[in-house]
Backbone as JSON Lines, residues from 0, in Angstrom:
{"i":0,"aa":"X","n":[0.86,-1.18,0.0],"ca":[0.0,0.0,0.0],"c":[0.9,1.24,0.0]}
{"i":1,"aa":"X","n":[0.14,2.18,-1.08],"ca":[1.48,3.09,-0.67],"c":[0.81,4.51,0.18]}
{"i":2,"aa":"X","n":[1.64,5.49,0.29],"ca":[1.58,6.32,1.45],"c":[0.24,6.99,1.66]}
{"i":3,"aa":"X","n":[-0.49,6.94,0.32],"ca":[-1.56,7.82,0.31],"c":[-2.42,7.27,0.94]}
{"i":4,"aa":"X","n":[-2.38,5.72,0.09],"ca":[-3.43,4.82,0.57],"c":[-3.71,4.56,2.08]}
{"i":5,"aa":"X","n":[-2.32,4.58,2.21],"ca":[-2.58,4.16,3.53],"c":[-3.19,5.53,4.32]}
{"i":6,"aa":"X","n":[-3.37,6.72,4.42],"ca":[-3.48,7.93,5.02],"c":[-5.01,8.0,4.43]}
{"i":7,"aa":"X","n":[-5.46,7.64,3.19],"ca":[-6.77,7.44,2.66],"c":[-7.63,6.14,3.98]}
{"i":8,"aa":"X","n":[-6.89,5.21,4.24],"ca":[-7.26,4.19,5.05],"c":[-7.53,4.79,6.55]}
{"i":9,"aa":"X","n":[-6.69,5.18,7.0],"ca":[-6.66,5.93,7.97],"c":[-8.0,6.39,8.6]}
{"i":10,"aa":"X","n":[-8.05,7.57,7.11],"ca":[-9.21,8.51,7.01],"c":[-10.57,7.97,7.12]}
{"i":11,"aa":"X","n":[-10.81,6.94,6.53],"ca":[-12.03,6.68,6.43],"c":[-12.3,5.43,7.53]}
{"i":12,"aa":"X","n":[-11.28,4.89,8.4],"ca":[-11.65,4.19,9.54],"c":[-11.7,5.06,10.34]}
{"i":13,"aa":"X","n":[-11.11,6.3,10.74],"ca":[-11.4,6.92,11.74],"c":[-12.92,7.8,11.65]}
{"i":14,"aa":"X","n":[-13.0,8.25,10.47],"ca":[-14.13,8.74,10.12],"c":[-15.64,7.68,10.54]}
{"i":15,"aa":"X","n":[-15.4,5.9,10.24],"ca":[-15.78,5.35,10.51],"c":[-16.22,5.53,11.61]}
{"i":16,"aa":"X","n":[-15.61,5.55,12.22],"ca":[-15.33,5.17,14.02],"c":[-16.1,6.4,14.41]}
{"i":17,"aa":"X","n":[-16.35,7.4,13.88],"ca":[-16.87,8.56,14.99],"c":[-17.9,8.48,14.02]}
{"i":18,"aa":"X","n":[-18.23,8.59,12.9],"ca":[-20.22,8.01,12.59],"c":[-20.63,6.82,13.2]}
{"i":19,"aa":"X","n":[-19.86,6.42,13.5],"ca":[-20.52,4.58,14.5],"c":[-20.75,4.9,15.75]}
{"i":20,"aa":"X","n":[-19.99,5.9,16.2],"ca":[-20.23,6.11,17.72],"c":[-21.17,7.75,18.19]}
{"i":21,"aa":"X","n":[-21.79,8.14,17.33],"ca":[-22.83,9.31,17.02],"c":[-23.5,8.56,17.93]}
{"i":22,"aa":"X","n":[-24.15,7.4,18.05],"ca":[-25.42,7.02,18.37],"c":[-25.18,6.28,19.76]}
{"i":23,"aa":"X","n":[-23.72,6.09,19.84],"ca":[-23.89,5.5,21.25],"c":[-23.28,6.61,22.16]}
{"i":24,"aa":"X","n":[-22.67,7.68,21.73],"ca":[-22.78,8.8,22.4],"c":[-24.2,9.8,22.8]}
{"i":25,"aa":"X","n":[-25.34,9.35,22.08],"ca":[-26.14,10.2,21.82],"c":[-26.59,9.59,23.02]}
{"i":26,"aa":"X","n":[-27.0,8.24,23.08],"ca":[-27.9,7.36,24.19],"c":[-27.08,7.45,25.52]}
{"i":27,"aa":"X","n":[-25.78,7.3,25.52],"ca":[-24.78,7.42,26.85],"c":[-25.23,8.81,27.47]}
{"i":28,"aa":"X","n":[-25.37,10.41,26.96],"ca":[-25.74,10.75,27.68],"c":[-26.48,11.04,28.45]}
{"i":29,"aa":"X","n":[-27.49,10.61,28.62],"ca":[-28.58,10.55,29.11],"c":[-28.89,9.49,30.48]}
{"i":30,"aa":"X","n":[-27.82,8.59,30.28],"ca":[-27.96,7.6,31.19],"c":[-27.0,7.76,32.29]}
{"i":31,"aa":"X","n":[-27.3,6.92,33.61],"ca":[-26.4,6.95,34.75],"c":[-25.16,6.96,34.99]}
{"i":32,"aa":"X","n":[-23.78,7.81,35.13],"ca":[-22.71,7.68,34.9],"c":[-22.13,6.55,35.96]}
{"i":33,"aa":"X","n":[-21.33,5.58,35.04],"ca":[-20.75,4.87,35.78],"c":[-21.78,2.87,35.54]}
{"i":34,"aa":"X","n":[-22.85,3.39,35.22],"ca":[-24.26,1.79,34.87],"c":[-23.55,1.37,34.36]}
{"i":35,"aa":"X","n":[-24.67,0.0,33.83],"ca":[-24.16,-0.83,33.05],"c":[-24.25,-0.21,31.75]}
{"i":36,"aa":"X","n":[-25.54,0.61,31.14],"ca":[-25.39,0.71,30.23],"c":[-24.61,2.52,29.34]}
{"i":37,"aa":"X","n":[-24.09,2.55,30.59],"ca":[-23.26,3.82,30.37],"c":[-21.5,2.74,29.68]}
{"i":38,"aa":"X","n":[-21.44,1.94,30.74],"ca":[-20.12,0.88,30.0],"c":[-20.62,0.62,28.67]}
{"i":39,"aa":"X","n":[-21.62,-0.2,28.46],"ca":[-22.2,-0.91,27.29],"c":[-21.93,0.22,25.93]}
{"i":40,"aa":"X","n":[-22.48,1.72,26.5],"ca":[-22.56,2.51,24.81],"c":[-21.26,2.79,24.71]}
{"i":41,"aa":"X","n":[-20.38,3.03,26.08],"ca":[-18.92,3.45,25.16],"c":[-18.39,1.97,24.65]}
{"i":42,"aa":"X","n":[-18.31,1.11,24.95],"ca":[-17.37,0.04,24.34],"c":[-17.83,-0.9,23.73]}
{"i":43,"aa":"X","n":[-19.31,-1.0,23.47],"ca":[-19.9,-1.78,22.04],"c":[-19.26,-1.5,21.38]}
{"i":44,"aa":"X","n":[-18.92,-0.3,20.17],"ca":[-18.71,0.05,19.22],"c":[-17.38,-0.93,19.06]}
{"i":45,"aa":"X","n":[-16.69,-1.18,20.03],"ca":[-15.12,-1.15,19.95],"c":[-14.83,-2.75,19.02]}
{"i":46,"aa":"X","n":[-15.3,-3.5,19.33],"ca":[-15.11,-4.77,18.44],"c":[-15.33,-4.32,16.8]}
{"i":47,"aa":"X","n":[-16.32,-3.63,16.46],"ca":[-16.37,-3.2,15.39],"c":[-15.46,-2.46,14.47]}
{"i":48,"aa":"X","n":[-15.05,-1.67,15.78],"ca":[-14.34,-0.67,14.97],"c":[-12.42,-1.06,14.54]}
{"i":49,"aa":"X","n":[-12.73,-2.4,15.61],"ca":[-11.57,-3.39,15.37],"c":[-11.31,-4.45,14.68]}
{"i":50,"aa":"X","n":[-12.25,-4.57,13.55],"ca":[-12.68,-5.15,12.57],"c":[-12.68,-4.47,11.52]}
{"i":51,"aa":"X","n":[-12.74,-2.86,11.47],"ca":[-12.79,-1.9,10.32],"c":[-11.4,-1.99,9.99]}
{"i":52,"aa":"X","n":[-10.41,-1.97,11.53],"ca":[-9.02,-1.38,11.02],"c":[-8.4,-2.71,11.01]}
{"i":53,"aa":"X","n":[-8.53,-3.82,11.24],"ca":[-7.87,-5.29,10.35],"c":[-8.26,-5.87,8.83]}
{"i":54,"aa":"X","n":[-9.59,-5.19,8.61],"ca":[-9.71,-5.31,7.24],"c":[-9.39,-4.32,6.46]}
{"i":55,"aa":"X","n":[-9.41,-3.12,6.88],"ca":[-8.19,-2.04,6.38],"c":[-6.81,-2.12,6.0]}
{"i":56,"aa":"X","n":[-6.27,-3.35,6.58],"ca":[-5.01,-3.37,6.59],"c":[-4.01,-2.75,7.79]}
{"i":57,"aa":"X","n":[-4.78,-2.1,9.0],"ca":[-3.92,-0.98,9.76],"c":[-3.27,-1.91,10.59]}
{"i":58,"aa":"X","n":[-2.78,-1.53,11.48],"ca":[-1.39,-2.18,12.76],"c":[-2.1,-1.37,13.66]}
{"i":59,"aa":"X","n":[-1.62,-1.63,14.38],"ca":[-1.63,-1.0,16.2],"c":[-1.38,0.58,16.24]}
{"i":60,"aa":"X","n":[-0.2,0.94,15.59],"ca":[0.0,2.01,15.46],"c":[-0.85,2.81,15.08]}
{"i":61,"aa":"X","n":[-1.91,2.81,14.35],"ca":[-2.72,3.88,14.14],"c":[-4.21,3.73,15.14]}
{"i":62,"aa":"X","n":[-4.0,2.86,16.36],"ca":[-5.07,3.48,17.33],"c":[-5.5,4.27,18.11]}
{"i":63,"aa":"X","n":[-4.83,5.42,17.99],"ca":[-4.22,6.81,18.91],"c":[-5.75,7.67,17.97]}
{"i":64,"aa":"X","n":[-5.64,7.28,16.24],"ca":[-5.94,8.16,15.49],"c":[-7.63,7.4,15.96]}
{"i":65,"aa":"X","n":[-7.62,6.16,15.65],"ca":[-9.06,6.36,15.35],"c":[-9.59,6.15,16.67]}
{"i":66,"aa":"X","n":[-8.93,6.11,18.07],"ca":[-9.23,6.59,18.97],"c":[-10.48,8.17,19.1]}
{"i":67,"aa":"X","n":[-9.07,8.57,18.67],"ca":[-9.61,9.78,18.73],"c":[-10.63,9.7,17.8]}
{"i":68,"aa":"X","n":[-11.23,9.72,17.21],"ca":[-12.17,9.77,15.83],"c":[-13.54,9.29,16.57]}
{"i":69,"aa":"X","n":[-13.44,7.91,17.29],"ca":[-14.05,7.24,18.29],"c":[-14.99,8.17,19.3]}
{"i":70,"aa":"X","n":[-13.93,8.94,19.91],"ca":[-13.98,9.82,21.38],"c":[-14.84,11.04,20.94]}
{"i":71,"aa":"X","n":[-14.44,11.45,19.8],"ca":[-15.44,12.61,19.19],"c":[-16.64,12.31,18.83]}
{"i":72,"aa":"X","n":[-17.03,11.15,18.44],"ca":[-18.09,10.7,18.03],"c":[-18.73,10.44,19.11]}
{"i":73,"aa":"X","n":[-18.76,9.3,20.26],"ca":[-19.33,10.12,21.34],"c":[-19.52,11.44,21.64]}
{"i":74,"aa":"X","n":[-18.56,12.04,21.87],"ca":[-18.5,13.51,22.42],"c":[-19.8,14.51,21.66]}
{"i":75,"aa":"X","n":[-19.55,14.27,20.38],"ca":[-20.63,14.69,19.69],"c":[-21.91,14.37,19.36]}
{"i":76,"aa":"X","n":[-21.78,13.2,19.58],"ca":[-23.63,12.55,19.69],"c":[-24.19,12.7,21.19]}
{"i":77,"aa":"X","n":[-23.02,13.18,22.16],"ca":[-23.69,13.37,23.56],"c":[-24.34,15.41,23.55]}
{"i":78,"aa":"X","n":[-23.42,15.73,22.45],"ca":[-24.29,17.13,22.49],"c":[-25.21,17.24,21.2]}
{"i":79,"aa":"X","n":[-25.48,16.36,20.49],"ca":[-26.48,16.24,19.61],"c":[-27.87,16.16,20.73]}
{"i":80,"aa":"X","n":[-27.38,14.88,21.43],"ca":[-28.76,14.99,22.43],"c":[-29.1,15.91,23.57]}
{"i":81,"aa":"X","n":[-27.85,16.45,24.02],"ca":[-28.46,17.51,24.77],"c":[-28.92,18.73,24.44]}
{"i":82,"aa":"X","n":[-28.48,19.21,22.66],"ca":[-29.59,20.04,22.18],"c":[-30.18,19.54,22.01]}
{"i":83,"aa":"X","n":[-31.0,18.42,21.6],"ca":[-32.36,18.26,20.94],"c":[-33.2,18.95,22.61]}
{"i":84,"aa":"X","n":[-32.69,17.94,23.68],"ca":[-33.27,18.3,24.76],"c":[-33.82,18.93,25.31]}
{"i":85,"aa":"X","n":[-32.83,20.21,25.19],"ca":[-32.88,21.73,25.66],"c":[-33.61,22.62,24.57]}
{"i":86,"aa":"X","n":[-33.72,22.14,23.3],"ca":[-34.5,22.85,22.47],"c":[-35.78,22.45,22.39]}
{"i":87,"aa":"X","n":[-35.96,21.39,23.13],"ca":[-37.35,20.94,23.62],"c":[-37.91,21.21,24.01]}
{"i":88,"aa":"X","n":[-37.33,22.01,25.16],"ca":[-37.98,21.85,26.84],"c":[-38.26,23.95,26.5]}
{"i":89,"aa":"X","n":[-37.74,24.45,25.81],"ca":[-38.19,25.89,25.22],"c":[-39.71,25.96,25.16]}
């Protein structure tokens, strides 16, 4: 694979990784910090998304990236739902 590809690969598993986790960030916030199903929405995704980057071709080395990609995607589906919330309750 050459350099692009691989940085093309990159891109679109990490990208992966934070549209996959929109929805379990969205449901996590709302629920009890620390439950079961506060564990359950952050680390479902994770088998999956460890399946994106072995059929990608990636190594170890690039789990920092789609970490992060991961972490935002929560992060951001947890304030997707707390506007809908708050623009609700208006």
């Amino acid at each position: 694979m050459n350099s692009f590809g691989f940085f093309v690969s990159i891109a679109l598993v990490t990208a992966a990784a934070l549209v996959l986790n929109l929805p379990f960030g969205y449901l996590r916030i709302k629920t009890k910090k620390y439950s079961v199903k506060w564990f359950a929405y952050i680390h479902l995704p994770i088998p999956f998304i460890y399946v994106l980057r072995t059929v990608a071709g990636l190594d170890y080395r690039v789990i920092p990236v789609i970490a992060a990609g991961a972490i935002a995607g929560q992060f951001l589906g947890g304030k997707l739902n707390s506007t809908t919330v708050s623009s609700n309750e208006r």
